[in-house]
C-alpha positions in Angstrom: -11.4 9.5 -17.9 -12.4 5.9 -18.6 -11.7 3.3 -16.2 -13.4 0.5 -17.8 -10.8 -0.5 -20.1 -8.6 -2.7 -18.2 -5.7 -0.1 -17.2 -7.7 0.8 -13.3 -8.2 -1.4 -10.9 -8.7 -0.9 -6.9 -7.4 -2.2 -3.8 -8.2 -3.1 -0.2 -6.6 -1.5 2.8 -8.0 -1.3 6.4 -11.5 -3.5 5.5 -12.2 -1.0 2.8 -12.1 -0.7 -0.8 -10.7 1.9 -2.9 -13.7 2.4 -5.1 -15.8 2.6 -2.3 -13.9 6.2 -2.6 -14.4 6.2 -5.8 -10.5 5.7 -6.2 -9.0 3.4 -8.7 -5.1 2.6 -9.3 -3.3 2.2 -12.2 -2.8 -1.2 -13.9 -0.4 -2.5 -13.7 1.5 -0.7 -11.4 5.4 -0.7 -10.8 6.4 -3.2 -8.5 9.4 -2.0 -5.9 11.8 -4.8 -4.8 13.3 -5.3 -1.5 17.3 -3.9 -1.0 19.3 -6.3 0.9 20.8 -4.9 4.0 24.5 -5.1 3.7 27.4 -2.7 4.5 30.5 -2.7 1.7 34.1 -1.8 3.2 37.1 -1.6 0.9 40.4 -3.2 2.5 43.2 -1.1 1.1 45.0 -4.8 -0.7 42.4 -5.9 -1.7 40.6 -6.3 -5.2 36.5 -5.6 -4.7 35.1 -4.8 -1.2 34.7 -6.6 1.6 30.3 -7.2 1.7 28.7 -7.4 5.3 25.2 -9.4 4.9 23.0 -8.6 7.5 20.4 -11.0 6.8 17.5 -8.5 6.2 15.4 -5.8 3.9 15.0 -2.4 3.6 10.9 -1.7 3.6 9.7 -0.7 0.2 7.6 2.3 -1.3 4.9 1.5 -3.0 3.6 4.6 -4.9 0.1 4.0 -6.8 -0.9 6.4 -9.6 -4.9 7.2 -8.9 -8.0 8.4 -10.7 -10.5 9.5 -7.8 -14.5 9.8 -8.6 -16.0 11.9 -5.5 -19.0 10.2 -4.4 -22.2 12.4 -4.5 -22.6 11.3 -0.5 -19.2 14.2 0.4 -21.0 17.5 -0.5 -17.9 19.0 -0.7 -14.0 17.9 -1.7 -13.0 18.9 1.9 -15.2 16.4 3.4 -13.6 13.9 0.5 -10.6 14.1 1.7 -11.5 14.2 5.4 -12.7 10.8 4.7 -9.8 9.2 2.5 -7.8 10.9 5.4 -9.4 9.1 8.3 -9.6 5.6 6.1 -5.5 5.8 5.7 -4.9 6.8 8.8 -3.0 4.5 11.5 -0.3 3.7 13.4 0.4 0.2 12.7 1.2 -2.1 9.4 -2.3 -3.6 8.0 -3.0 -6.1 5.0 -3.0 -3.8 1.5 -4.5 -6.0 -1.1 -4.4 -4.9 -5.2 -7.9 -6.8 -6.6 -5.9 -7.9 -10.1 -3.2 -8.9 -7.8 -5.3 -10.3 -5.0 -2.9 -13.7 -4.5 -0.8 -11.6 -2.3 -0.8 -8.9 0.2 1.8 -6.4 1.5 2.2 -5.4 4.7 1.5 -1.5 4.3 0.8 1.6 6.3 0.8 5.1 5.0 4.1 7.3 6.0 3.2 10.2 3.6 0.5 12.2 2.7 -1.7 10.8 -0.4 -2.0 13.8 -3.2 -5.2 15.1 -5.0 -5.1 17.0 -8.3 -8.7 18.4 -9.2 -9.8 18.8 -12.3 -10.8 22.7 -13.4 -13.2 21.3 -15.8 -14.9 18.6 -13.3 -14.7 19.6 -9.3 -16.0 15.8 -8.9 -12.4 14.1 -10.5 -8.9 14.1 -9.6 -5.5 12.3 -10.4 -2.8 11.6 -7.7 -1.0 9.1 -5.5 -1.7 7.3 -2.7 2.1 6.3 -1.2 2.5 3.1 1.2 5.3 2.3 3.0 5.6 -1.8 2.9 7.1 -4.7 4.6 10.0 -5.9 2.0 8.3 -9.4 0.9 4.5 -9.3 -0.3 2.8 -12.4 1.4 0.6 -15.3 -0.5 -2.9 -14.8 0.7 -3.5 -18.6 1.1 -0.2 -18.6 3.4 -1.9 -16.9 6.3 -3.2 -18.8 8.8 -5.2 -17.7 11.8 -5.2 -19.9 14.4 -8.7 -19.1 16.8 -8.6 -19.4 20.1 -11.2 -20.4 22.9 -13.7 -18.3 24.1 -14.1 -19.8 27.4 -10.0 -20.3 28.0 -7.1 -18.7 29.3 -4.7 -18.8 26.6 -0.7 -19.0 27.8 2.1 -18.3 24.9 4.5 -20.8 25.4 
């Protein structure tokens, strides 16, 4: 498959990229917007139903269509995966950055297992998803601010 006409792109997650993988995503891919949290009651009387706000979003599921390339340095697609496995891995959100949509970032970490599809006629390509779940707002990249601290100092949160 050719990925150099504009429809593949990669993305960033955990201080790696994709195609480092050899994995590209689909461009463009479908953006999934935030539910509000809110909790509807009918009121036997009255017309329409009574709407509870709760002031927040649900998380979001973003699902990325992929084209994987295995990299002549895993001798085998078990030791493939074993990597993409141990890059995904973790137990807290991190940045996910798409490089044709690298003004923003979500807040992602992976919930459910990614998905291979290999190729009978090539054992070195497959299609699948990689499946994050996301914070419900995507977050400018020149928004975030790090604010560094001293070396030589106790620091007290105030």
């Amino acid at each position: 498959m050719d990925i150099s006409n504009g429809n593949w792109t990669s993305l960033i997650y955990r201080n790696h990229k994709s195609s480092d993988f050899g994995i590209y995503i689909r461009w463009p891919f479908t953006l999934t917007h935030a539910i509000p949290d809110y909790n509807k009651s009918h009121i036997n009387g009255r017309n329409g139903d009574f709407i509870q706000d709760e002031g927040s979003y649900q998380n979001v599921t973003e699902t990325f269509d992929i084209i994987a390339f295995k990299p002549s340095k895993y001798p085998s697609q078990f030791e493939y995966e074993a990597a993409i496995t141990q890059w995904l891995q973790g137990n807290d959100y991190d940045y996910l950055k798409v490089e044709k949509f690298s003004s923003y970032v979500f807040e992602a970490i992976v919930d459910s297992s990614y998905t291979l599809n290999w190729d009978e006629n090539d054992p070195n390509q497959a299609t699948g998803q990689l499946i994050f779940d996301c914070k419900p707002f995507y977050k400018r990249t020149d928004g975030i601010y790090y604010q560094p601290l001293p070396q030589s100092q106790e620091v007290y949160n105030t």
